[in-house]
Biopython code that builds the backbone (N, CA, C, O; Angstrom):
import numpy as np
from Bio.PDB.StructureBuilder import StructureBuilder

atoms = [
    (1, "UNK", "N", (-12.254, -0.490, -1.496)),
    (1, "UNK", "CA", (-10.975, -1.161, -1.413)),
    (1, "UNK", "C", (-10.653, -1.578, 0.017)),
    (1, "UNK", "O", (-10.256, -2.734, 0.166)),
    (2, "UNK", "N", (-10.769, -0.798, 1.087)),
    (2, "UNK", "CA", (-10.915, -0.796, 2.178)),
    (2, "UNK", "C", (-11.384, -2.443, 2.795)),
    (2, "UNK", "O", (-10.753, -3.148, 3.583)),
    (3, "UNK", "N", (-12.685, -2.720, 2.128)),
    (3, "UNK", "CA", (-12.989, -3.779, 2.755)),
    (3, "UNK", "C", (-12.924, -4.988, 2.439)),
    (3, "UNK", "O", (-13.176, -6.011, 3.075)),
    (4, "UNK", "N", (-12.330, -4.688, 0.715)),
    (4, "UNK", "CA", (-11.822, -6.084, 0.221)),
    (4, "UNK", "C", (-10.356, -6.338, 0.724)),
    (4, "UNK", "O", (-10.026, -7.524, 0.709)),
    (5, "UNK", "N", (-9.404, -5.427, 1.173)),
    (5, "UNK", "CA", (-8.526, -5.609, 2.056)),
    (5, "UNK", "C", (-8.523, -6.184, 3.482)),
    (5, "UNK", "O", (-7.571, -6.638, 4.116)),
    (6, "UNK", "N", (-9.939, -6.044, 3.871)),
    (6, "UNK", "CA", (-10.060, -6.697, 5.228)),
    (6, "UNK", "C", (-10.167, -7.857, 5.357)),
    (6, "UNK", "O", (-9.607, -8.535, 6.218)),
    (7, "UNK", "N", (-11.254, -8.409, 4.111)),
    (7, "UNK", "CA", (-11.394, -9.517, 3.910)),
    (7, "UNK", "C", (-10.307, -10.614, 3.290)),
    (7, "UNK", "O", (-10.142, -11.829, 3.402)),
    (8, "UNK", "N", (-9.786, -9.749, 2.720)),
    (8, "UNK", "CA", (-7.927, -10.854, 2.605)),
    (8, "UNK", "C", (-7.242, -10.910, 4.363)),
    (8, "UNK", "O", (-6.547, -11.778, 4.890)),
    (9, "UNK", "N", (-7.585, -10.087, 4.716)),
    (9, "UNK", "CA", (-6.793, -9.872, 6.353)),
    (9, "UNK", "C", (-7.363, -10.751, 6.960)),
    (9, "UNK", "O", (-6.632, -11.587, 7.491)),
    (10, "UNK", "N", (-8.885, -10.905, 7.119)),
    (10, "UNK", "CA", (-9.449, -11.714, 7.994)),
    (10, "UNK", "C", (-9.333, -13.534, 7.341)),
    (10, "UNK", "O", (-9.022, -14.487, 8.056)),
    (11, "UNK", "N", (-9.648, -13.615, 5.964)),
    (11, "UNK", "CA", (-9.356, -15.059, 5.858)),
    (11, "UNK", "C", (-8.226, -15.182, 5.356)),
    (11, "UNK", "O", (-8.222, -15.618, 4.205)),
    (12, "UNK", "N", (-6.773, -14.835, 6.044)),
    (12, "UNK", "CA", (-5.761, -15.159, 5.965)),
    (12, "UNK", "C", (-5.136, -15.010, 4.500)),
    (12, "UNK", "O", (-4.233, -15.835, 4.364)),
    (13, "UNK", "N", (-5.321, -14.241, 3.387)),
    (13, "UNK", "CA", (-4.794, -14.280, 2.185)),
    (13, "UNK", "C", (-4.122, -13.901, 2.140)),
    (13, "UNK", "O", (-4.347, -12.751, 2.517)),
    (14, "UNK", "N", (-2.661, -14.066, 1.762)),
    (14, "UNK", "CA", (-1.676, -13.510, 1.025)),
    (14, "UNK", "C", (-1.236, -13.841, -0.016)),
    (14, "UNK", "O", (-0.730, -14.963, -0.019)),
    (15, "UNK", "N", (-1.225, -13.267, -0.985)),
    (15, "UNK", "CA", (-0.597, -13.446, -2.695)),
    (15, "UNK", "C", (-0.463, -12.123, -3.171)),
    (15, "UNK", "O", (-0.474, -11.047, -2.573)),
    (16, "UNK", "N", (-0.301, -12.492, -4.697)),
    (16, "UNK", "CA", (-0.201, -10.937, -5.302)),
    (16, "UNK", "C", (-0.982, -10.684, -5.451)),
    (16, "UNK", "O", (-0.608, -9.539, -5.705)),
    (17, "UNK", "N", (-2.312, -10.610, -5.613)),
    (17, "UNK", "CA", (-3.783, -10.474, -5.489)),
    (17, "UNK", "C", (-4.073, -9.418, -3.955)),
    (17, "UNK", "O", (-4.611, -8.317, -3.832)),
    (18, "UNK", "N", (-3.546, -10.195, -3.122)),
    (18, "UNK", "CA", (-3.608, -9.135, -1.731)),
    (18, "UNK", "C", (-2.515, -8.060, -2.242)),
    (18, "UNK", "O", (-3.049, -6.964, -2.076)),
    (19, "UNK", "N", (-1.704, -7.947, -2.587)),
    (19, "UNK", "CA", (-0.434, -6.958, -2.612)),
    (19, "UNK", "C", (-1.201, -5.966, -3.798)),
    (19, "UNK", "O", (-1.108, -4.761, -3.564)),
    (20, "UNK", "N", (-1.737, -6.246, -4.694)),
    (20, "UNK", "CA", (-2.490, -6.132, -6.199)),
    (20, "UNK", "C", (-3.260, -4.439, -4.989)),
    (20, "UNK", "O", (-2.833, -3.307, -4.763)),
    (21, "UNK", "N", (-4.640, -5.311, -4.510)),
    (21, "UNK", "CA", (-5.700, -4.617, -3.660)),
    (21, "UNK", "C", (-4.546, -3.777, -2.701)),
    (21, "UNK", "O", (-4.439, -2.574, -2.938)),
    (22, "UNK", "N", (-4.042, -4.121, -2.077)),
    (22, "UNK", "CA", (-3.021, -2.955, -1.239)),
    (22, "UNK", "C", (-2.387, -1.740, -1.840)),
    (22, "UNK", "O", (-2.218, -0.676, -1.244)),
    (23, "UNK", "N", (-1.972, -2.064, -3.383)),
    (23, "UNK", "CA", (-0.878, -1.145, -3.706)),
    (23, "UNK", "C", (-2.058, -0.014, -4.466)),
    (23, "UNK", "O", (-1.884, 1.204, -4.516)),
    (24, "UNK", "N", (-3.496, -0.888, -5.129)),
    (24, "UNK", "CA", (-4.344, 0.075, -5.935)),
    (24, "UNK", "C", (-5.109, 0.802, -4.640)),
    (24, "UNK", "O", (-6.007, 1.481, -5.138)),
    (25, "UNK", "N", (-5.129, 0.936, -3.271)),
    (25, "UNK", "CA", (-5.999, 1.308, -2.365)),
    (25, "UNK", "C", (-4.621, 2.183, -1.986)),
    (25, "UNK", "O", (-4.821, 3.234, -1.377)),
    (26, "UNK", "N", (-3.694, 1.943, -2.197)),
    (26, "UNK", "CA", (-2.244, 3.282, -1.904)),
    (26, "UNK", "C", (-2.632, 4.587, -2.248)),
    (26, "UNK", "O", (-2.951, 5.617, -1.654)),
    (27, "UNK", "N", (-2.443, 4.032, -3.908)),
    (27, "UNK", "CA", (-2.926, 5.138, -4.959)),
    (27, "UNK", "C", (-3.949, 6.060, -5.037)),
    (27, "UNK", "O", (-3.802, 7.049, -5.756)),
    (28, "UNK", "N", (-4.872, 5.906, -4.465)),
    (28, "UNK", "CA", (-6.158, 6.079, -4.116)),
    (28, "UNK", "C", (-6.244, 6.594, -3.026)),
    (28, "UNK", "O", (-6.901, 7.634, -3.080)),
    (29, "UNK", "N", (-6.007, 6.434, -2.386)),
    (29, "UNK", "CA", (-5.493, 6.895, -0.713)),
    (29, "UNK", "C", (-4.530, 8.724, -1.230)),
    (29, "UNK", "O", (-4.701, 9.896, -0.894)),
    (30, "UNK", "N", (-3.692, 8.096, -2.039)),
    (30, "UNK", "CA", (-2.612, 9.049, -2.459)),
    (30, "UNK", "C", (-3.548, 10.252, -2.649)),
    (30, "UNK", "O", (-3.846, 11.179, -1.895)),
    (31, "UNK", "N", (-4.023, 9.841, -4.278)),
    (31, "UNK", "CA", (-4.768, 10.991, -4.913)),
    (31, "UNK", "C", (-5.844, 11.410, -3.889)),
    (31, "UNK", "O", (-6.390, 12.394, -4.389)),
    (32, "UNK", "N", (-6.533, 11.077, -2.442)),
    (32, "UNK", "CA", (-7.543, 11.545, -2.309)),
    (32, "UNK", "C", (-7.238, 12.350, -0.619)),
    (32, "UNK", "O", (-8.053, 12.952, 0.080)),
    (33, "UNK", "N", (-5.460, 12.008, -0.302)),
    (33, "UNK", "CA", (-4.951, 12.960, 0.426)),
    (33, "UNK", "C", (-5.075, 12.169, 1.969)),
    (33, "UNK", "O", (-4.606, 12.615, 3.016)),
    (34, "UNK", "N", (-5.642, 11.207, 1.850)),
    (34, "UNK", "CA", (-5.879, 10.331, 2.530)),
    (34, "UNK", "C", (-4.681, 9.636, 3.323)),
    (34, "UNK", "O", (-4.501, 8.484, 2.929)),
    (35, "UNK", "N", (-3.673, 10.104, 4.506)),
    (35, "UNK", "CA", (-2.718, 10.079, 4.686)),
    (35, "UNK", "C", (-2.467, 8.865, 6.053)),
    (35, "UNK", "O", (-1.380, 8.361, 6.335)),
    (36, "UNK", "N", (-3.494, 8.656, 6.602)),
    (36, "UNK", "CA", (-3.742, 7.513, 7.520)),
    (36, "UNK", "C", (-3.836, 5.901, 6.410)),
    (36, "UNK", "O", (-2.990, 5.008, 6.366)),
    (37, "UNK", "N", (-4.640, 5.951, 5.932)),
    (37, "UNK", "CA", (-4.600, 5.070, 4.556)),
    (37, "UNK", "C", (-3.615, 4.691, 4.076)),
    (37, "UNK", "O", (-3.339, 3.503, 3.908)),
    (38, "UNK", "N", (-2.685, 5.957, 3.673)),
    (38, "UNK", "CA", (-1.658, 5.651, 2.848)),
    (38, "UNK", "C", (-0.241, 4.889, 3.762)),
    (38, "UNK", "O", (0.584, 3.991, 3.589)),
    (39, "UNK", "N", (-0.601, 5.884, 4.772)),
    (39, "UNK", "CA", (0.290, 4.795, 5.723)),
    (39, "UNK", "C", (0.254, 3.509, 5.931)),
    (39, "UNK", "O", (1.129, 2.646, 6.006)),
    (40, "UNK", "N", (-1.191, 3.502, 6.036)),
    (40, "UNK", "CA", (-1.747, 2.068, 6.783)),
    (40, "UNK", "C", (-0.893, 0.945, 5.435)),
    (40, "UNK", "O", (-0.003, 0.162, 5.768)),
    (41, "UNK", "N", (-1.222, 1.035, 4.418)),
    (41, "UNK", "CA", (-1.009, 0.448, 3.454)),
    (41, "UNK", "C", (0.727, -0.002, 3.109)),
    (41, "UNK", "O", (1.287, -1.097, 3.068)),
    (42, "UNK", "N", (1.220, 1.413, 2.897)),
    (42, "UNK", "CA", (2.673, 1.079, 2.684)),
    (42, "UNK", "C", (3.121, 0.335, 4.156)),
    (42, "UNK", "O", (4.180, -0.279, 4.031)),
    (43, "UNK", "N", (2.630, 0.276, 5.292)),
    (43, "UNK", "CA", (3.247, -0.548, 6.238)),
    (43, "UNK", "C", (2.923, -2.330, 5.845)),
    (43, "UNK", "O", (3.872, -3.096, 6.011)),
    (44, "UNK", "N", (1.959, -2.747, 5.479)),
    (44, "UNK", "CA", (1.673, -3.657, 5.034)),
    (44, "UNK", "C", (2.353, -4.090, 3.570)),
    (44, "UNK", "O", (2.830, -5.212, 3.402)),
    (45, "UNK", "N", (2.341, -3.126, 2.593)),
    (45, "UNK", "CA", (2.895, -3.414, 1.540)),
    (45, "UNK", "C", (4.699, -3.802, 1.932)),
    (45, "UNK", "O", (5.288, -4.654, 1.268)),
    (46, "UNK", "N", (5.181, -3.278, 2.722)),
    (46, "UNK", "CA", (7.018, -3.187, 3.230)),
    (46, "UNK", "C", (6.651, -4.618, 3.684)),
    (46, "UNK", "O", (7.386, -5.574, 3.437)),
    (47, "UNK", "N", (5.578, -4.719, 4.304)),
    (47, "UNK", "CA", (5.584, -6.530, 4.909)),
    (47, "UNK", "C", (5.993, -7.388, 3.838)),
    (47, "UNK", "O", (6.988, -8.113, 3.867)),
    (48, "UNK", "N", (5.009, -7.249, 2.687)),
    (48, "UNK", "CA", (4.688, -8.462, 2.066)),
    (48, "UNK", "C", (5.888, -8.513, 0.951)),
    (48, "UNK", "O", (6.226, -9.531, 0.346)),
    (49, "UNK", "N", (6.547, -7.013, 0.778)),
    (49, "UNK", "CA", (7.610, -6.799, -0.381)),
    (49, "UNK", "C", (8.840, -7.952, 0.811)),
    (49, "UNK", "O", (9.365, -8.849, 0.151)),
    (50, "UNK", "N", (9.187, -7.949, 2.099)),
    (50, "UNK", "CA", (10.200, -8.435, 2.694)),
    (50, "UNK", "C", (9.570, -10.072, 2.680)),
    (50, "UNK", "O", (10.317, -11.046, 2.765)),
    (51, "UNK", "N", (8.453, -10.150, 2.590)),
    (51, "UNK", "CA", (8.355, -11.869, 2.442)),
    (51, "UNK", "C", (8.216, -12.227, 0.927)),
    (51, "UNK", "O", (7.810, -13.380, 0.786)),
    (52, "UNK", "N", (8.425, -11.602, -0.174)),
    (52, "UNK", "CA", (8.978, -12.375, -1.446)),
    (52, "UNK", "C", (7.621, -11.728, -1.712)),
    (52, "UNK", "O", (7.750, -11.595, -2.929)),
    (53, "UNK", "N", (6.490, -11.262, -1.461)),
    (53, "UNK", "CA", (5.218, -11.116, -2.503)),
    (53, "UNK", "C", (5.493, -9.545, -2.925)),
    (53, "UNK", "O", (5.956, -8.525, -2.413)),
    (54, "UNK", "N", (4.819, -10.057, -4.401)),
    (54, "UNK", "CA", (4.272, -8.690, -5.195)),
    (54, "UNK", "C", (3.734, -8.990, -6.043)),
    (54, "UNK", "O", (3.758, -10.168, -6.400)),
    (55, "UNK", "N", (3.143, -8.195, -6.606)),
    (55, "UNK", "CA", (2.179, -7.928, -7.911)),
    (55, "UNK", "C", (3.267, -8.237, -8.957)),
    (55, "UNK", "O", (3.399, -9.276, -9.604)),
    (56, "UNK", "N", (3.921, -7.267, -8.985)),
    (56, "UNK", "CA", (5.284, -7.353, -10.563)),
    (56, "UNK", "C", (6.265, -6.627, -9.789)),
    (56, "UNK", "O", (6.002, -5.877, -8.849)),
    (57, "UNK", "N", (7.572, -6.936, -10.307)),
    (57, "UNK", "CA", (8.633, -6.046, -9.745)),
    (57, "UNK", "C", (8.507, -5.068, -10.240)),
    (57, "UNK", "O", (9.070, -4.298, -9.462)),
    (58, "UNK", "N", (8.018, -4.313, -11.315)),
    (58, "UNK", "CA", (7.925, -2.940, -11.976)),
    (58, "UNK", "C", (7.021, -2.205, -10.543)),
    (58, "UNK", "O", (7.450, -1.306, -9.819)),
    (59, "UNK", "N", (6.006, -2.736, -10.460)),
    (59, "UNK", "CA", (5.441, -1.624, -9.328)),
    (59, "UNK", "C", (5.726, -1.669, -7.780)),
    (59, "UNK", "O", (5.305, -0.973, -6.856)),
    (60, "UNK", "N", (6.646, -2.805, -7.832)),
    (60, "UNK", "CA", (7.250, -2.359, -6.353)),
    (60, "UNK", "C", (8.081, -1.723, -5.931)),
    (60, "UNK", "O", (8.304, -1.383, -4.769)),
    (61, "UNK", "N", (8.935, -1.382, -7.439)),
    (61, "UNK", "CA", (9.894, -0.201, -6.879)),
    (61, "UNK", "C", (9.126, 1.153, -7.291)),
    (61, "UNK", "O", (9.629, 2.248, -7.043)),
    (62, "UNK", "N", (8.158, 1.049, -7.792)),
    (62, "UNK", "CA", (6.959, 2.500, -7.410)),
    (62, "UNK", "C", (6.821, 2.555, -6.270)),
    (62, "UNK", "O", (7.289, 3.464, -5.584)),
    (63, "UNK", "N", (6.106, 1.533, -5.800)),
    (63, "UNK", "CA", (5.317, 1.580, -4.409)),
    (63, "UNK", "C", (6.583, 2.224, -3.293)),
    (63, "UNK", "O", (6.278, 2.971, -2.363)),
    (64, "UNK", "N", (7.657, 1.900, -3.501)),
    (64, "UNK", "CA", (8.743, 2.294, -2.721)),
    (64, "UNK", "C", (9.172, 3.535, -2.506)),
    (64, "UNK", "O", (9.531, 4.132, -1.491)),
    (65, "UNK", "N", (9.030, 3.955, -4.127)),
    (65, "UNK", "CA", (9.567, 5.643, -3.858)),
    (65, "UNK", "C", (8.252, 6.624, -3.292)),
    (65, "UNK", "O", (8.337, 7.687, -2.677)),
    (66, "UNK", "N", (6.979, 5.862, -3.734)),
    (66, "UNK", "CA", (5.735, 6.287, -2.845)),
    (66, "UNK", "C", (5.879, 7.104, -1.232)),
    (66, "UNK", "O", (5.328, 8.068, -0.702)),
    (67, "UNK", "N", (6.891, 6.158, -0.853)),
    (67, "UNK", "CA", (7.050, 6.490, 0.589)),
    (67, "UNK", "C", (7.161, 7.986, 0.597)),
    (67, "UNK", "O", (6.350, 8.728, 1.153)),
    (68, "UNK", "N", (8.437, 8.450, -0.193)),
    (68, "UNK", "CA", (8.902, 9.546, -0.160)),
    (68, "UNK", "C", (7.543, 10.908, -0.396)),
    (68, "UNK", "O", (7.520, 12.024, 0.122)),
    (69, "UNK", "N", (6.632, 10.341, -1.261)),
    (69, "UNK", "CA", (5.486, 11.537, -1.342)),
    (69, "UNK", "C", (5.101, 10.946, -0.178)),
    (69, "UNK", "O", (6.066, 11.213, 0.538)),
    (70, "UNK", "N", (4.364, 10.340, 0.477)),
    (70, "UNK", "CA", (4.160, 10.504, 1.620)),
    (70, "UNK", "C", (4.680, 11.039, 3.045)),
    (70, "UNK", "O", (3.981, 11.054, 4.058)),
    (71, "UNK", "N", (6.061, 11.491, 2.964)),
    (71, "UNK", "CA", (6.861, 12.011, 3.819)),
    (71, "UNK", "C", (6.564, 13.558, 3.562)),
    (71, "UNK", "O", (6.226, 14.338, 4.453)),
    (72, "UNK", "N", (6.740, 13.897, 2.201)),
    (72, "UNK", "CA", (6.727, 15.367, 1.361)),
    (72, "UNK", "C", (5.460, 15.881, 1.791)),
    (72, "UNK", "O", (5.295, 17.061, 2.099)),
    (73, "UNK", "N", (4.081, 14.536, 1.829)),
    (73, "UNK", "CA", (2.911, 14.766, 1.967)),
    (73, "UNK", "C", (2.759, 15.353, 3.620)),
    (73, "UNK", "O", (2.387, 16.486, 3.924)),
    (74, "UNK", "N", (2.863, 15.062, 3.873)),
    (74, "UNK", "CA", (3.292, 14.395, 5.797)),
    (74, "UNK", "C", (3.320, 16.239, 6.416)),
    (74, "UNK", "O", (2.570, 16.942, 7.094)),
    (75, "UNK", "N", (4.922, 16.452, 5.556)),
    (75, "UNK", "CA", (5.631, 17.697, 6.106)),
    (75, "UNK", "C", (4.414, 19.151, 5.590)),
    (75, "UNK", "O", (4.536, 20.251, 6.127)),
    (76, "UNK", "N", (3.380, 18.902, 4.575)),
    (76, "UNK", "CA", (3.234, 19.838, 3.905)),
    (76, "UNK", "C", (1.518, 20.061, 5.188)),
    (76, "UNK", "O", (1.031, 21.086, 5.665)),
    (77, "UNK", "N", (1.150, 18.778, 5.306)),
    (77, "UNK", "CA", (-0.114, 19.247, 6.365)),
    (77, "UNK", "C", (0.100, 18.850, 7.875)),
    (77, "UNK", "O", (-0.417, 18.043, 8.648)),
    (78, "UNK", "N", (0.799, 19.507, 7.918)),
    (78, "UNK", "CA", (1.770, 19.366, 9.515)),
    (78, "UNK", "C", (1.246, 20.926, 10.086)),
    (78, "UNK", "O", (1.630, 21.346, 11.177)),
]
sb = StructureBuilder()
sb.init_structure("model")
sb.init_model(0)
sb.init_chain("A")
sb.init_seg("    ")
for serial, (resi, resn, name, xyz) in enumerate(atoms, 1):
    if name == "N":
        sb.init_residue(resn, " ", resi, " ")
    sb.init_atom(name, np.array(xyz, "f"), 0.0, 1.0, " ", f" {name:<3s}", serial, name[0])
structure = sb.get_structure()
């Protein structure tokens, strides 16, 4: 996922297709504890949610409360 994300980065893609690959490389990131990742991602995903893109509105207000396990996540391997 990693590098099909780069490759939207490097030839300039943005759609829901990029937001699509961002939000399933979250998840993934999530489940595998992967907390640099998960950051990396929701900072990019907050981008593209403030310029009008997403996948569906159903999973962007997932992706949102996401943050919050990542904070929970954050405090617990501190």
């Amino acid at each position: 996922m990693k590098s099909i994300r780069q490759d939207l980065t490097v030839q300039h893609i943005r759609n829901s297709f990029t937001v699509e690959v961002y939000e399933e490389n979250l998840k993934i990131s999530l489940f595998e504890n992967d907390i640099i990742q998960v950051k990396h991602c929701q900072t990019n995903l907050w981008e593209f949610y403030r310029e009008g893109l997403y996948h569906s509105k159903e999973t962007r207000g997932k992706f949102i409360s996401y943050n919050f396990i990542t904070l929970i996540l954050e405090e617990k391997y501190k």
